[in-house]
DOPATI-562187 format. One record per atom (N, C-alpha, C): residue number from 1; residue in one letter; atom name; x, y, z. Coordinates in steps of 0.02 Angstrom, whole numbers, plus 50000, padded with zeros to 5 digits. Last residue first. Layout:
<atoms>
+-------+------+---------+-------+-------+-------+
: rovex : nuba : tordren :  east : north :    up :
+-------+------+---------+-------+-------+-------+
:   NUM :    A :      CA :     X :     Y :     Z :
...
+-------+------+---------+-------+-------+-------+
</atoms>
This chain:
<atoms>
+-------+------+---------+-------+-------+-------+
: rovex : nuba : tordren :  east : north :    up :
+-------+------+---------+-------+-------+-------+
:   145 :    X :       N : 47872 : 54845 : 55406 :
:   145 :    X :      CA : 47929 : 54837 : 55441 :
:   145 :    X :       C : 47986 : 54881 : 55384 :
:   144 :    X :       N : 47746 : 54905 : 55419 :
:   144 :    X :      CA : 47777 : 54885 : 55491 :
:   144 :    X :       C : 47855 : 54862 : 55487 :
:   143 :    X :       N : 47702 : 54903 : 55288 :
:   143 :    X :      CA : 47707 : 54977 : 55329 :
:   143 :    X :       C : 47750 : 54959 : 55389 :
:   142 :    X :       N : 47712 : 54775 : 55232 :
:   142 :    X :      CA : 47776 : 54829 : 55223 :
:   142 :    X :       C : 47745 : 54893 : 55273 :
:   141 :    X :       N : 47669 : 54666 : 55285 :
:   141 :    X :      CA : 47638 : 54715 : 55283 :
:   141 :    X :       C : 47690 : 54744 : 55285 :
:   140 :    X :       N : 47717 : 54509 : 55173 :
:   140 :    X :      CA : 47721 : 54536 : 55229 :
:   140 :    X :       C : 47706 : 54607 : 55235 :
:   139 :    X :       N : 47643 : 54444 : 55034 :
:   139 :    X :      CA : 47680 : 54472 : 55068 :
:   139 :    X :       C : 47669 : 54514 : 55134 :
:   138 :    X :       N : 47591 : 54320 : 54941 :
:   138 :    X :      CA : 47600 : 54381 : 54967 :
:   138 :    X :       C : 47632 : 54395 : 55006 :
:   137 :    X :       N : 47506 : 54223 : 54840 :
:   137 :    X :      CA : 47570 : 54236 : 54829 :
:   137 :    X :       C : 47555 : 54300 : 54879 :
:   136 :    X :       N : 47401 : 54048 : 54789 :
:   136 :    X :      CA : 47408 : 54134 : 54781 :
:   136 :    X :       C : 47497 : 54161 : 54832 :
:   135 :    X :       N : 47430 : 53923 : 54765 :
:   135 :    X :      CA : 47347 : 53950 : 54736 :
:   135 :    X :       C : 47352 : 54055 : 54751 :
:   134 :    X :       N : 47521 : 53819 : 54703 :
:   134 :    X :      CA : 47526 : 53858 : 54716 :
:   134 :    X :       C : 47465 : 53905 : 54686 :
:   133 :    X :       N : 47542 : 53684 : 54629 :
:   133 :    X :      CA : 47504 : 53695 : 54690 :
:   133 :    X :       C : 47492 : 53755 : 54709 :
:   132 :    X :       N : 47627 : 53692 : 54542 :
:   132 :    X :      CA : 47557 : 53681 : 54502 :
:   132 :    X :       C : 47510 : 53705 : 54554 :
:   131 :    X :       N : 47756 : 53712 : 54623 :
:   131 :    X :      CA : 47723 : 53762 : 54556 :
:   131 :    X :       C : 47643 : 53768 : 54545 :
:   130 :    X :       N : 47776 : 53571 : 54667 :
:   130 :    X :      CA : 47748 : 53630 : 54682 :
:   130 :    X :       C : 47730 : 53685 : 54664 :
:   129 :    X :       N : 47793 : 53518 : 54514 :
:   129 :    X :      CA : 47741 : 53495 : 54572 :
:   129 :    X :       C : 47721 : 53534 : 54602 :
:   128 :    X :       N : 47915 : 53586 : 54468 :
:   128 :    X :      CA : 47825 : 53595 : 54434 :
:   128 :    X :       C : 47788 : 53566 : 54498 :
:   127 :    X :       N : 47979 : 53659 : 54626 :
:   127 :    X :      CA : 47975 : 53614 : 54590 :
:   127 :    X :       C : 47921 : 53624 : 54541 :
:   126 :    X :       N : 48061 : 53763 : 54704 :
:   126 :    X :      CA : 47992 : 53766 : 54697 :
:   126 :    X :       C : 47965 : 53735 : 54624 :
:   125 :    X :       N : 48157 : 53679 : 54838 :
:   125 :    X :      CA : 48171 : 53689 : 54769 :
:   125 :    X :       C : 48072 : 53701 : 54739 :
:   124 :    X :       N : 48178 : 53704 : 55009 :
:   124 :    X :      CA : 48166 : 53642 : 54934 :
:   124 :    X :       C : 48157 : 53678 : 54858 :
:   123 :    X :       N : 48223 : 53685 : 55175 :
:   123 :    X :      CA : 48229 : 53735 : 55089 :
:   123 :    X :       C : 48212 : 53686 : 55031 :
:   122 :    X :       N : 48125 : 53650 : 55298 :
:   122 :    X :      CA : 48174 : 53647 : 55245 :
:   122 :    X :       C : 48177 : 53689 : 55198 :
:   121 :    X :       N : 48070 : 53599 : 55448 :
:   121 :    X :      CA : 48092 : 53656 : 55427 :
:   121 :    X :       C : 48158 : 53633 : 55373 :
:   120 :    X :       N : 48022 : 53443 : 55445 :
:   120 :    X :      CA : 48045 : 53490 : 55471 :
:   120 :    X :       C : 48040 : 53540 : 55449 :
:   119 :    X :       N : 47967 : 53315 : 55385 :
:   119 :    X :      CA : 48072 : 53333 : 55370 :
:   119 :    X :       C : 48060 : 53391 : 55418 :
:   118 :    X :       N : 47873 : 53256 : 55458 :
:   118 :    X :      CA : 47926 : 53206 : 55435 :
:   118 :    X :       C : 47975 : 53240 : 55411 :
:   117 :    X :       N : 47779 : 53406 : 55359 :
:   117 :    X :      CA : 47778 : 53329 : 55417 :
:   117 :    X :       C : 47833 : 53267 : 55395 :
:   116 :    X :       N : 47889 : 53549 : 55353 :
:   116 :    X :      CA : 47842 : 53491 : 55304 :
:   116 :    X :       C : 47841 : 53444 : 55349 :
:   115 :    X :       N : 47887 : 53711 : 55329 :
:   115 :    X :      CA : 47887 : 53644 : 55378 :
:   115 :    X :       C : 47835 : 53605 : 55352 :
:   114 :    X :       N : 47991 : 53803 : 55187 :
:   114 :    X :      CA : 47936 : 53785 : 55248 :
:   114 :    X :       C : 47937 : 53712 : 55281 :
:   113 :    X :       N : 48046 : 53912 : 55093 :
:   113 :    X :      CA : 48073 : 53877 : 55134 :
:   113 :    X :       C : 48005 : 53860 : 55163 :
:   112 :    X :       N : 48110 : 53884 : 54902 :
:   112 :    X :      CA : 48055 : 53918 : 54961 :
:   112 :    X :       C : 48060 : 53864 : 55027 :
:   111 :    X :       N : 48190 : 53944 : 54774 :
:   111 :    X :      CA : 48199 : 53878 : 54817 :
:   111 :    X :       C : 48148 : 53923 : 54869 :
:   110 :    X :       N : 48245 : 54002 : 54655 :
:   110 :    X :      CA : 48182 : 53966 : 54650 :
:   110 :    X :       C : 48182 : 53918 : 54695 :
:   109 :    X :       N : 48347 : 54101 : 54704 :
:   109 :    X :      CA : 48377 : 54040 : 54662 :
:   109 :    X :       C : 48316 : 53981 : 54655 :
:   108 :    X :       N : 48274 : 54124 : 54899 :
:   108 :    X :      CA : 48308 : 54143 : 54820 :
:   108 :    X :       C : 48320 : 54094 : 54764 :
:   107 :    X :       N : 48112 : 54102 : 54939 :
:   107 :    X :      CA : 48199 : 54127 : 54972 :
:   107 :    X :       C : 48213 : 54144 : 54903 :
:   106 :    X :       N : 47952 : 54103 : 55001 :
:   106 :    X :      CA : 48014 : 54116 : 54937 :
:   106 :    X :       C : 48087 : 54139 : 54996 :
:   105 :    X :       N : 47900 : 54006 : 55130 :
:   105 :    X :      CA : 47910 : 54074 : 55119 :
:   105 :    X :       C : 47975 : 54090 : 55053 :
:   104 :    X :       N : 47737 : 53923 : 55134 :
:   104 :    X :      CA : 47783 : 53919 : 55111 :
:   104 :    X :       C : 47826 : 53999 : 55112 :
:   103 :    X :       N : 47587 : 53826 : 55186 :
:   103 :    X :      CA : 47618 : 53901 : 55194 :
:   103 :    X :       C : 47708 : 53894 : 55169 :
:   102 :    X :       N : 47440 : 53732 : 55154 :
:   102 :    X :      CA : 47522 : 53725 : 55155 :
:   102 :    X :       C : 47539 : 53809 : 55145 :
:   101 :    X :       N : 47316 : 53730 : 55119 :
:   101 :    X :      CA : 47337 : 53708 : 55183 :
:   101 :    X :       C : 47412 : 53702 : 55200 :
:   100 :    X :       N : 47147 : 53758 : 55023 :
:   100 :    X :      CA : 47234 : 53770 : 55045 :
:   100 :    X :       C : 47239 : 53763 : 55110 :
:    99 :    X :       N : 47048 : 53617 : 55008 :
:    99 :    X :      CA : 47060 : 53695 : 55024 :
:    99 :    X :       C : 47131 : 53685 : 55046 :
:    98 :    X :       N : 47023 : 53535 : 54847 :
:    98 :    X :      CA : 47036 : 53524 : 54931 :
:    98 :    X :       C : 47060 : 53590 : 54927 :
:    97 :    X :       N : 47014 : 53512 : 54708 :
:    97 :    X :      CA : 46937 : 53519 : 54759 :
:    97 :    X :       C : 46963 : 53546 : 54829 :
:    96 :    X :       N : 47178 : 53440 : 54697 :
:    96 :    X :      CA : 47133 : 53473 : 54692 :
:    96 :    X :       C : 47069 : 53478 : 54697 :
:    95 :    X :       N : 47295 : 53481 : 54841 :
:    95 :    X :      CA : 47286 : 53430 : 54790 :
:    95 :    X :       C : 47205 : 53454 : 54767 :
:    94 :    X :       N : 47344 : 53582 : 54910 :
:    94 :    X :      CA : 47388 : 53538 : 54900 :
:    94 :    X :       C : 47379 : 53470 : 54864 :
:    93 :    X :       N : 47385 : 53715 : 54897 :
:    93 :    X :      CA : 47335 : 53685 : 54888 :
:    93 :    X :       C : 47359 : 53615 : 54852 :
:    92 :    X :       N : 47479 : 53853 : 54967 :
:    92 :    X :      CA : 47466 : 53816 : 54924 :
:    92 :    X :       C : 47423 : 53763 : 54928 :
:    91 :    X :       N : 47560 : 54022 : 54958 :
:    91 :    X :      CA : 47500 : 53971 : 54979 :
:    91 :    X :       C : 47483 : 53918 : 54926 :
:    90 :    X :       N : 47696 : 54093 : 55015 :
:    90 :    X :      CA : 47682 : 54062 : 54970 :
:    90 :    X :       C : 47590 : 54019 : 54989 :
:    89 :    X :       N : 47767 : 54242 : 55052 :
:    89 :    X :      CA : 47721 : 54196 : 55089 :
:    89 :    X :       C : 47678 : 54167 : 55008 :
:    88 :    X :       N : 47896 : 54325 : 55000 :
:    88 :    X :      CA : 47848 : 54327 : 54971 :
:    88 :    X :       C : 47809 : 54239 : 55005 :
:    87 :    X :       N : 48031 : 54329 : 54996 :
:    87 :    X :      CA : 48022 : 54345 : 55049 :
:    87 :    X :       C : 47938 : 54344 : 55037 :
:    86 :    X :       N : 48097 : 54337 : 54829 :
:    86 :    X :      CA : 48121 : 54329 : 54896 :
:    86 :    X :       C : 48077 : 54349 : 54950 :
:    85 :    X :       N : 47942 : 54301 : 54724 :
:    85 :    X :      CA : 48000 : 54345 : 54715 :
:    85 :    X :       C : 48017 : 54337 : 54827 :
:    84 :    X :       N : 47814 : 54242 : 54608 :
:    84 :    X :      CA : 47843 : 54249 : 54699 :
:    84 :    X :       C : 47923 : 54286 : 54679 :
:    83 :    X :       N : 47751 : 54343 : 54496 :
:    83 :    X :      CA : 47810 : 54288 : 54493 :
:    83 :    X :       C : 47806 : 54285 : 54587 :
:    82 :    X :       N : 47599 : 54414 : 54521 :
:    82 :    X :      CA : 47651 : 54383 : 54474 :
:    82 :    X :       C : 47692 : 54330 : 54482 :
:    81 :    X :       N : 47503 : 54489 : 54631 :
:    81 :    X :      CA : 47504 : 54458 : 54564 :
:    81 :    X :       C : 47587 : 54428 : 54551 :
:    80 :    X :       N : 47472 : 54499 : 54815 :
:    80 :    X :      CA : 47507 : 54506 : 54764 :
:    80 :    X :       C : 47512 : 54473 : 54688 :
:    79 :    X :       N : 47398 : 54538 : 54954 :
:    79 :    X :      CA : 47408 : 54503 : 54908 :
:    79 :    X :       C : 47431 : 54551 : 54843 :
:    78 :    X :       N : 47481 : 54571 : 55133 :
:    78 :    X :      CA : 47458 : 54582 : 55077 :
:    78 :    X :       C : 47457 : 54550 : 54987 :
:    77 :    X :       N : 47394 : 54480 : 55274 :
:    77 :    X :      CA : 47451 : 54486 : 55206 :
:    77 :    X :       C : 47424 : 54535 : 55145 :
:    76 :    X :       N : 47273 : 54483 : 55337 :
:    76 :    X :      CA : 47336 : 54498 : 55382 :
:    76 :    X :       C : 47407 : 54514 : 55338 :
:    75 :    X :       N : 47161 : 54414 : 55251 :
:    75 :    X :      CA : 47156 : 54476 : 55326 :
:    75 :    X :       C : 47224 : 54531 : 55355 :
:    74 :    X :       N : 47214 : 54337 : 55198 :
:    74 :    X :      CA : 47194 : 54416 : 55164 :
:    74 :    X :       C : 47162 : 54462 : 55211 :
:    73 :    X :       N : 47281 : 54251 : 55281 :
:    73 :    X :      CA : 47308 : 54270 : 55245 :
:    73 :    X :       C : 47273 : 54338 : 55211 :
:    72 :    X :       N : 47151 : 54194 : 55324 :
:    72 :    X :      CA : 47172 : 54249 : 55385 :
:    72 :    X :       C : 47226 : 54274 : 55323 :
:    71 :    X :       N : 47080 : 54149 : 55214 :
:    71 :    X :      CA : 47037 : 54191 : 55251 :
:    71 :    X :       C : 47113 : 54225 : 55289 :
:    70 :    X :       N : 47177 : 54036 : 55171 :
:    70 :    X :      CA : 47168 : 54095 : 55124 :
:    70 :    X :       C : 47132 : 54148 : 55189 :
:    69 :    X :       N : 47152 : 53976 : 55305 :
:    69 :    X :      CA : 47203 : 54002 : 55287 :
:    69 :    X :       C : 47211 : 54067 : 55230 :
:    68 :    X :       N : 47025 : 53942 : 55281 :
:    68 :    X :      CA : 47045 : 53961 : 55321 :
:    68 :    X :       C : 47117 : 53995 : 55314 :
:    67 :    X :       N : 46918 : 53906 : 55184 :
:    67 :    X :      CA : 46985 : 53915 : 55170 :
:    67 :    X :       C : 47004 : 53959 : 55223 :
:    66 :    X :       N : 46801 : 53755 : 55227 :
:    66 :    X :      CA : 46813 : 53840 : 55236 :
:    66 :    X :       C : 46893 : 53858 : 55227 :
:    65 :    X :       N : 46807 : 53638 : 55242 :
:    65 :    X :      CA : 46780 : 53676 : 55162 :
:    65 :    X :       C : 46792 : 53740 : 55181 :
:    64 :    X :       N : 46883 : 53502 : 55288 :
:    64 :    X :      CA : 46847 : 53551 : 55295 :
:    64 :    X :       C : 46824 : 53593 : 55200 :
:    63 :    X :       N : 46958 : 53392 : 55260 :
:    63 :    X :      CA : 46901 : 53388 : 55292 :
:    63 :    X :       C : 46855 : 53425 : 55284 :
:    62 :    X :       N : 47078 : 53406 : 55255 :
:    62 :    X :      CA : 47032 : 53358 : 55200 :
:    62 :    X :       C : 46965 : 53358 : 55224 :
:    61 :    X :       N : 47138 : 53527 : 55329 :
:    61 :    X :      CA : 47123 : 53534 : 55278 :
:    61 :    X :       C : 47098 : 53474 : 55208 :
:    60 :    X :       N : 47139 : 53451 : 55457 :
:    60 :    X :      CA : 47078 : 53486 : 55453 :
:    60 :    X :       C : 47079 : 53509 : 55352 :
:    59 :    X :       N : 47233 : 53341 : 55512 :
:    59 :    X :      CA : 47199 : 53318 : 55456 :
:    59 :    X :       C : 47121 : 53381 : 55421 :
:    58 :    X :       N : 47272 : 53391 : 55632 :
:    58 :    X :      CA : 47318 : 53377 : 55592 :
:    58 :    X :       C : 47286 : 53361 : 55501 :
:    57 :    X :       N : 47173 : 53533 : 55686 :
:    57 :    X :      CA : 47191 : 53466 : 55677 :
:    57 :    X :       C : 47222 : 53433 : 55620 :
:    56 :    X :       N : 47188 : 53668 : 55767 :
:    56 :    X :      CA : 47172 : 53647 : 55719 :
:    56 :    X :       C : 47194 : 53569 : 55722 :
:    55 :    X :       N : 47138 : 53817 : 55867 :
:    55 :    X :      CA : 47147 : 53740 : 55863 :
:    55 :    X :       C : 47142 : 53714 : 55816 :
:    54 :    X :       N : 47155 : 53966 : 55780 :
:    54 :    X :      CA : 47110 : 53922 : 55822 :
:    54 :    X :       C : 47136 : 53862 : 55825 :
:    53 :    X :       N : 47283 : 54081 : 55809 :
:    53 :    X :      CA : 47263 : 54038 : 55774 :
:    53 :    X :       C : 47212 : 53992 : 55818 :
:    52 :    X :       N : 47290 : 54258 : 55888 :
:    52 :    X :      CA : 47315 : 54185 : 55867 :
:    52 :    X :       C : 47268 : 54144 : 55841 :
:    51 :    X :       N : 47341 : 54402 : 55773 :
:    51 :    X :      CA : 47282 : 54330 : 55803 :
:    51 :    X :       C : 47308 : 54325 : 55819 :
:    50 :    X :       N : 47447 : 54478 : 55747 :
:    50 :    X :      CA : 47379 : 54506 : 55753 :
:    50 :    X :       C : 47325 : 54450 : 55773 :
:    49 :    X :       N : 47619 : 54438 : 55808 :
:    49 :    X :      CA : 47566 : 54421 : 55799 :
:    49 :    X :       C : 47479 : 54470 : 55798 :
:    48 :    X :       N : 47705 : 54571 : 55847 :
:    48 :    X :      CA : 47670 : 54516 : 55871 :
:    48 :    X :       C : 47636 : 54525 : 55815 :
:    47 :    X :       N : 47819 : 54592 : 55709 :
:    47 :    X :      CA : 47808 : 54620 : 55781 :
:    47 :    X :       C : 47740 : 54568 : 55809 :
:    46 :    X :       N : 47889 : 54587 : 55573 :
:    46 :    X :      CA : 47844 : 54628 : 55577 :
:    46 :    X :       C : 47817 : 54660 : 55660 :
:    45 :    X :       N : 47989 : 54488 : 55612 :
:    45 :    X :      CA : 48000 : 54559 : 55564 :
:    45 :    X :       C : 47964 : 54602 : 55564 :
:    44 :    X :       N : 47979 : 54392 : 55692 :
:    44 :    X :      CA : 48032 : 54418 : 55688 :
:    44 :    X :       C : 48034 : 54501 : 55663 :
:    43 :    X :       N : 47842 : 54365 : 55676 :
:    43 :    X :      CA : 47854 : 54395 : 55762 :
:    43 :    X :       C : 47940 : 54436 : 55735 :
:    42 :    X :       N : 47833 : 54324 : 55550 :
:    42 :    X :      CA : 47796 : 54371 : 55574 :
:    42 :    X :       C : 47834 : 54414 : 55633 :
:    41 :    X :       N : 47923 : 54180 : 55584 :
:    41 :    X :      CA : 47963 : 54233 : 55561 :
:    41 :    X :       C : 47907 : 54311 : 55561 :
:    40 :    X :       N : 47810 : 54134 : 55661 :
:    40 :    X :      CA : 47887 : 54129 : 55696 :
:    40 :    X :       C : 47920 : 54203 : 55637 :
:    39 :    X :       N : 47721 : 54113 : 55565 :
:    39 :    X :      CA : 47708 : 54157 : 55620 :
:    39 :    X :       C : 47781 : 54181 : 55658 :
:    38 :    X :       N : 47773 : 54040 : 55471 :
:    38 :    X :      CA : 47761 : 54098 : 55468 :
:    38 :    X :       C : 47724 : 54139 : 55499 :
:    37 :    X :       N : 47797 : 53911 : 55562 :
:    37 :    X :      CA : 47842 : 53940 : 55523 :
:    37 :    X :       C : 47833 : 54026 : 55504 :
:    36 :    X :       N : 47646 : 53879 : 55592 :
:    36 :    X :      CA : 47710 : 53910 : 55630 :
:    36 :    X :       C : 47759 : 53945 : 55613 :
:    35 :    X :       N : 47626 : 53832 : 55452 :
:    35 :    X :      CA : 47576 : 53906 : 55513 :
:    35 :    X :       C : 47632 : 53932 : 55536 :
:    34 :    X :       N : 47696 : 53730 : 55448 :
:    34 :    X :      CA : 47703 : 53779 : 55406 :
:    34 :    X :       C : 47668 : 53839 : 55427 :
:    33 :    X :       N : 47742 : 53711 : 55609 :
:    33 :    X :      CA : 47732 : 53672 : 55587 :
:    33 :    X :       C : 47744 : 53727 : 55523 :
:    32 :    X :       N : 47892 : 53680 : 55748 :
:    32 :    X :      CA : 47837 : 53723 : 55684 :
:    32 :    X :       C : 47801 : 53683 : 55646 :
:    31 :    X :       N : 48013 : 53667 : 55878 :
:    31 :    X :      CA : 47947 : 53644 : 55826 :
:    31 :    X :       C : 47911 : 53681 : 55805 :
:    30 :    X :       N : 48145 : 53713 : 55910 :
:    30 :    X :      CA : 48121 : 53666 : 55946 :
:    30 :    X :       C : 48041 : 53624 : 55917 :
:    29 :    X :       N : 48202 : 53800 : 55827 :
:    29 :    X :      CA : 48229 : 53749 : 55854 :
:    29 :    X :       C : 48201 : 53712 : 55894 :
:    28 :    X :       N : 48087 : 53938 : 55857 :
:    28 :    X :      CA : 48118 : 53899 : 55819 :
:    28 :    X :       C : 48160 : 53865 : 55868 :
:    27 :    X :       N : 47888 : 53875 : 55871 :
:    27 :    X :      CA : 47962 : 53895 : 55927 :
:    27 :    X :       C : 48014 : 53883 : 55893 :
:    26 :    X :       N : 47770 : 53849 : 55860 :
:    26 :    X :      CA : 47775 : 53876 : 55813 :
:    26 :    X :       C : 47838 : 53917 : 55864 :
:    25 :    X :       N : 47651 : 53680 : 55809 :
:    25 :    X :      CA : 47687 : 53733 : 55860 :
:    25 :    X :       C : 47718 : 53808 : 55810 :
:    24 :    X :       N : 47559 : 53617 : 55771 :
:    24 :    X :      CA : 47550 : 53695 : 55779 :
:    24 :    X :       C : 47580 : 53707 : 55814 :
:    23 :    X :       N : 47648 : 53490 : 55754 :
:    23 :    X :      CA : 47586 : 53531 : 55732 :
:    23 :    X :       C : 47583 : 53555 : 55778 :
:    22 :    X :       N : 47813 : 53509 : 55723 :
:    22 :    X :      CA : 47767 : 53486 : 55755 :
:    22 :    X :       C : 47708 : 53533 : 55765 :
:    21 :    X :       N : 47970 : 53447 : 55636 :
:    21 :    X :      CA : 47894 : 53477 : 55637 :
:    21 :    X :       C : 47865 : 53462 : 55685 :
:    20 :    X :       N : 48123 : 53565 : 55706 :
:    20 :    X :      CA : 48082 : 53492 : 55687 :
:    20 :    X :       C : 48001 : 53501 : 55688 :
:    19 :    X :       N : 48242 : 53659 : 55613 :
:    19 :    X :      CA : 48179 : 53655 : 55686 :
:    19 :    X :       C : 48150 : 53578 : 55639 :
:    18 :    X :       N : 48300 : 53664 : 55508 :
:    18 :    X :      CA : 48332 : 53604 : 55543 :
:    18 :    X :       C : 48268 : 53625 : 55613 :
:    17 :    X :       N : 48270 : 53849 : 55473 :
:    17 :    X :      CA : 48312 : 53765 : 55453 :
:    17 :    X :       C : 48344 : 53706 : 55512 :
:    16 :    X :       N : 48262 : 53990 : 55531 :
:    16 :    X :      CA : 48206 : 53903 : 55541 :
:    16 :    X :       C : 48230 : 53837 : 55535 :
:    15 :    X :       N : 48351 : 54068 : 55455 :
:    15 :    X :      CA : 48338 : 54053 : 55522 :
:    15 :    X :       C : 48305 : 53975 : 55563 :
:    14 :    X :       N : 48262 : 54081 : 55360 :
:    14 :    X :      CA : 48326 : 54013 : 55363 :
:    14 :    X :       C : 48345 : 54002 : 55419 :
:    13 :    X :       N : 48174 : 54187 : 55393 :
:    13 :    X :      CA : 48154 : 54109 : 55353 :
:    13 :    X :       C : 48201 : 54070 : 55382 :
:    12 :    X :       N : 48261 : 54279 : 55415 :
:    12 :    X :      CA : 48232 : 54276 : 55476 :
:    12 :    X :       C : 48211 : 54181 : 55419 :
:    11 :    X :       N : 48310 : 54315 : 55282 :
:    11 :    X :      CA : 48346 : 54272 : 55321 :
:    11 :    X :       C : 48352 : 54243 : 55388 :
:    10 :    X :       N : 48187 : 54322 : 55201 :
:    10 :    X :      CA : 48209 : 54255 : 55190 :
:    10 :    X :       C : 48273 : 54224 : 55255 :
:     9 :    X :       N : 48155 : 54444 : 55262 :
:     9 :    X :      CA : 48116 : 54395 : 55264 :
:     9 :    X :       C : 48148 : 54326 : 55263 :
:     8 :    X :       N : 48291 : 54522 : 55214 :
:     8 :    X :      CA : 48281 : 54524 : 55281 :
:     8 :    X :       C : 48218 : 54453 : 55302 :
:     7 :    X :       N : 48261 : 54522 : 55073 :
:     7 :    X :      CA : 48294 : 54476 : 55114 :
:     7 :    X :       C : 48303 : 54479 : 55194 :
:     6 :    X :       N : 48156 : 54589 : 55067 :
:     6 :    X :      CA : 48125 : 54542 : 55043 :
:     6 :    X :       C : 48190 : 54484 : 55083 :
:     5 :    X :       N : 48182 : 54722 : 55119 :
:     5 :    X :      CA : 48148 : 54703 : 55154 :
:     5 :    X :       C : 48155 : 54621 : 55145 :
:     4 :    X :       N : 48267 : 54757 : 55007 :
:     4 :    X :      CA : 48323 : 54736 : 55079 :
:     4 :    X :       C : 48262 : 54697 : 55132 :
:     3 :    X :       N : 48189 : 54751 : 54894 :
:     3 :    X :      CA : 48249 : 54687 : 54926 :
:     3 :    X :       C : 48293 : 54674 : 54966 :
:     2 :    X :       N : 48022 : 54764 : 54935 :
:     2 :    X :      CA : 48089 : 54806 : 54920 :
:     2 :    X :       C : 48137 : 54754 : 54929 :
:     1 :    X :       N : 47896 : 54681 : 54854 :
:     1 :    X :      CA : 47934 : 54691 : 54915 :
:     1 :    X :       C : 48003 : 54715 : 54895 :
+-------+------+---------+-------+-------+-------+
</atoms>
């Protein structure tokens, strides 16, 4: 991603900081969840939404087996090899056998922003922990924006 695009992403992202979580929403300042989050900034940069999302339940990724997320992510993102780099939709898997279920968006200085249950919309630091989690890396459809 070019780096006026890549920060234009991160600063529609920060935008988000301090919304409070709430599953599946997806309104800033008022609730997101990590879906949300990167649907909210989608609408910002790229333009509506191409779905919307099916009903989901707070507990669907211990449950299920279909990678749903990976699925609409390579429907709708484009995927990418290497380092995450600013503005780059993070996916992650959040413990292992279990299908991905956490959406994250790179900012800068190795810090990525998303909505976590109980803090909200935050910036956190892309820790080994989160590092290890991290099952693929992409980006927003540069033709649109």
């Amino acid at each position: 991603m070019s780096g006026a695009a890549g920060a234009r992403v991160v600063t529609a992202a920060r935008g988000w900081l301090g919304t409070p979580y709430r599953h599946q929403a997806s309104a800033k300042g008022a609730g997101a969840d990590c879906l949300g989050l990167v649907r909210g900034v989608w609408r910002e940069v790229v333009g509506p939404e191409p779905e919307a999302p099916p009903a989901y339940s707070a507990d669907w990724g211990e449950i299920g087996s279909e990678e749903v997320l990976m699925d609409a992510a390579l429907r709708h993102l484009c995927g990418k090899n290497g380092t995450p780099e600013p503005g780059d939709v993070l996916l992650f898997r959040m413990r292992a056998g279990a299908i991905a279920k956490h959406l994250g968006i790179m900012s800068d200085g190795g810090r990525f922003v998303h909505a976590y249950n109980r803090h909200g919309v935050v910036e956190s630091a892309l820790s080994e922990p989160w590092a290890r989690r991290l099952l693929a890396v992409f980006q927003f459809p540069l033709g649109r924006m």
